[in-house]
C-alpha positions in Angstrom: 129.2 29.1 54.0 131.8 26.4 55.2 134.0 29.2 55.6 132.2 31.0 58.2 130.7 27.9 59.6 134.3 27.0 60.3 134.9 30.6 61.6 131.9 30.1 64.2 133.1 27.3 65.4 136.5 28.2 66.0 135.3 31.5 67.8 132.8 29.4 70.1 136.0 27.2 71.0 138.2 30.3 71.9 135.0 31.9 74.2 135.0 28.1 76.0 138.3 28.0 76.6 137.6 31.6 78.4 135.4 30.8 81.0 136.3 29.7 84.2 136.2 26.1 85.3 137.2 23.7 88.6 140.9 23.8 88.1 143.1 26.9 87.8 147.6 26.2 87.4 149.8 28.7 88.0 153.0 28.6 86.4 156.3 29.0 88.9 159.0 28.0 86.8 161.4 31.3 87.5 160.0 32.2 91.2 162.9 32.2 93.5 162.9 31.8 97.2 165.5 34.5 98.7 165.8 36.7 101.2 164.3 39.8 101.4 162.8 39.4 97.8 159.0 38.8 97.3 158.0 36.5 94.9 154.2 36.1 93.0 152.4 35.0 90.5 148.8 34.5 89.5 146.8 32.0 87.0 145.3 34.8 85.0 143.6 34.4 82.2 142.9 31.0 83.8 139.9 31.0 86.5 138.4 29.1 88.4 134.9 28.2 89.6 134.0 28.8 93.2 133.4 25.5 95.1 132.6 24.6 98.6 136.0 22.5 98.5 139.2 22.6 97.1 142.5 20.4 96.9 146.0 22.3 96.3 149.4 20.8 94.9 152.5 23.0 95.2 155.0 21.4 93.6 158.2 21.6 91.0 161.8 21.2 90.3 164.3 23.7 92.0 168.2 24.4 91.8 170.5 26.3 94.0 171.9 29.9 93.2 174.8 32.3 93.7 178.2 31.8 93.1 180.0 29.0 95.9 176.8 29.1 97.9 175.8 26.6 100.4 172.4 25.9 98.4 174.6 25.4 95.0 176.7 23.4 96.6 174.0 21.2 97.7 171.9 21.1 94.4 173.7 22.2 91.5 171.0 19.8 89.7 167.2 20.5 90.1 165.9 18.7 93.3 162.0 18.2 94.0 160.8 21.4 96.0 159.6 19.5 98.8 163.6 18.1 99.2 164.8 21.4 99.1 162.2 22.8 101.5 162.6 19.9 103.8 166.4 21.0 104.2 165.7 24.8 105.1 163.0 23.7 107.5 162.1 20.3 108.1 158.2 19.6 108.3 157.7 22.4 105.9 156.7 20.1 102.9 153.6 19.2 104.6 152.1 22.7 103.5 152.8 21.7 99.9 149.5 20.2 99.5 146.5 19.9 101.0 142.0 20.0 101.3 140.9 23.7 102.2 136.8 23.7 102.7 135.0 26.6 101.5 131.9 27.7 103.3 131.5 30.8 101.3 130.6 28.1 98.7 129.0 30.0 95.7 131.4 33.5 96.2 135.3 34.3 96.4 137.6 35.5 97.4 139.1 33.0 99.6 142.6 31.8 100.6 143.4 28.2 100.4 146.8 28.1 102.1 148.5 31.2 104.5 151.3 29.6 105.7 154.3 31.1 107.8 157.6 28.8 107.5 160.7 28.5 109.8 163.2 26.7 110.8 167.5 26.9 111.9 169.6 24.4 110.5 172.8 23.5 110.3 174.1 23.0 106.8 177.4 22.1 105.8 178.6 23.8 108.7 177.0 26.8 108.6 174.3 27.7 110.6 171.1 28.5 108.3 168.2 31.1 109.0 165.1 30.6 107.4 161.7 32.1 107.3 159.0 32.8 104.7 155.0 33.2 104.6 153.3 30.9 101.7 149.8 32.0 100.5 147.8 30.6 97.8 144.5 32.3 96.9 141.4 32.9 94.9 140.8 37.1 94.6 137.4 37.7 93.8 137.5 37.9 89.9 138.1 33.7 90.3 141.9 34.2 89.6 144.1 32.4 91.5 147.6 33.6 93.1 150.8 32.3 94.7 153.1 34.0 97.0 156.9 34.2 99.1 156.9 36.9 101.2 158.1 37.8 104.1 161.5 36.0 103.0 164.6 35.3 105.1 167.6 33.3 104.4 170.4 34.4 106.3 173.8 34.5 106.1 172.0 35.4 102.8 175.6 35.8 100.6 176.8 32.1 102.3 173.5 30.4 102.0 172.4 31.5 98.3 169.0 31.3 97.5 166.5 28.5 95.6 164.9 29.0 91.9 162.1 27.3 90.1 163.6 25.3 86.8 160.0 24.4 86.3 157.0 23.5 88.5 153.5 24.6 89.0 150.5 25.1 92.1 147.5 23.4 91.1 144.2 24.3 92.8 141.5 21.6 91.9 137.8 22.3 93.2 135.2 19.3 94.0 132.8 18.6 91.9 129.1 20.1 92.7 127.2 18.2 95.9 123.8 16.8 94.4 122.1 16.8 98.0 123.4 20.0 98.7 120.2 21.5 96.8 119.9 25.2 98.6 124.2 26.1 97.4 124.9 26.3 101.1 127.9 23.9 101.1 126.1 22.3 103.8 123.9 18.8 103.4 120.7 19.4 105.9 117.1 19.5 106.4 117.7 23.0 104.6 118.1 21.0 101.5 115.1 18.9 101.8 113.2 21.6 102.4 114.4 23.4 99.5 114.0 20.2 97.2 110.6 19.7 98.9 109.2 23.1 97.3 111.0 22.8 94.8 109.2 19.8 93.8 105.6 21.4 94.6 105.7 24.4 93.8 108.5 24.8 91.4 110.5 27.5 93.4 114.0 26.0 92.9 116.9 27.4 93.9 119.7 28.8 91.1 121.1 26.1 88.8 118.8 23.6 90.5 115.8 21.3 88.9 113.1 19.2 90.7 113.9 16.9 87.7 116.6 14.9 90.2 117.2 12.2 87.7 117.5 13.8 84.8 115.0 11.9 83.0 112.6 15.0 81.4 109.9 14.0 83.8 109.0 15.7 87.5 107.7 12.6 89.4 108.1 10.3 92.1 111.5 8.6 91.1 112.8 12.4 91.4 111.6 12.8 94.8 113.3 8.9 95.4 116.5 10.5 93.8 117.3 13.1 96.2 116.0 11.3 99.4 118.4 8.8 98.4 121.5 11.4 97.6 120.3 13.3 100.8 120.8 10.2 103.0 123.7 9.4 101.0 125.4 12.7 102.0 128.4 14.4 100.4 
């Protein structure tokens, strides 16, 4: 009996660990930024829940490639990305992060970050070309995807190209609005209204209670709850 007790358990854990939750990391250690060469990579099997907001981190350890090239020259030891991308085209590490609203809300797909970077420097003589369009997304199956496209780095043989040693983008989702009762991503008299009938009649909206406080019991100090969350905002 222990034995497939133990067996249950352990099965229950692997179907949790399966389901999709506010935070999906995609692994970019390998990805390499050079020209003409489009680079992607997803989180799958990790998902993520659909949310009316989400923060995004881009970030990692890179090195630079090919053989006397102006980028190994300049970090033949892993550098932060930002450092390196600040180099090719300064004001570009801005894009590494950021707060991407949803209004969708409840549904993907969506894209959290389409970003087309440029810039013409002048490194260690040698005047440096570079373009290259950044996307991060959520397809509609809640798995989230990174991208380099669009890639150019020219005099590609002088210049060399960047590669991931290790690093990861990091989408984070916010936590559900209490006030925002009808799932619009929107706090408004919408939501009282919904609560309101909720409350009466007992037509609540999906994943929603007239229970506000938690407490087992529909009464008063739930209608308090939400007038208070409601004027409270998100």
């Amino acid at each position: 009996m222990k034995g497939w007790t133990g067996l249950l358990v352990a099965c229950a854990a692997c179907a949790t660990s399966a389901f999709a939750d506010d935070r999906a990391v995609i692994d970019l250690a390998g990805v390499q930024v050079r020209n003409a060469t489009n680079q992607s990579r997803s989180s799958s099997p990790d998902t993520i829940d659909p949310s009316c907001r989400y923060t995004y981190t881009i970030d990692g350890m890179v090195r630079g490639r090919g053989s006397f090239s102006l980028l190994s020259i300049l970090f033949p030891n892993p550098v932060p990305l930002a450092q390196a991308m600040e180099t090719l085209s300064p004001g570009s590490s801005e894009s590494l992060s950021g707060v991407v609203e949803n209004p969708s809300g409840a549904v993907h797909p969506t894209t959290l970050l389409s970003q087309t970077l440029s810039g013409q420097q002048v490194v260690l003589g040698t005047t440096v070309t570079f373009a290259a369009t950044l996307t991060l997304s959520i397809d509609a199956s809640n798995i989230a995807s990174f991208s380099f496209t669009n890639v150019t780095i020219t005099p590609s043989t002088t210049v060399g190209y960047l590669e991931f040693v290790s690093g990861s983008a990091t989408i984070v989702g916010a936590p559900p609005c209490a006030a925002d009762f009808d799932n619009d991503c929107f706090v408004d008299f919408f939501d009282l209204d919904a609560y309101t009938e909720c409350f009466e009649g007992g037509a609540c909206p999906p994943g929603k209670s007239a229970d506000f406080d938690g407490d087992g019991f529909v009464d008063f100090f739930d209608f308090n709850a939400f007038v208070v969350a409601f004027e409270a905002g998100c």
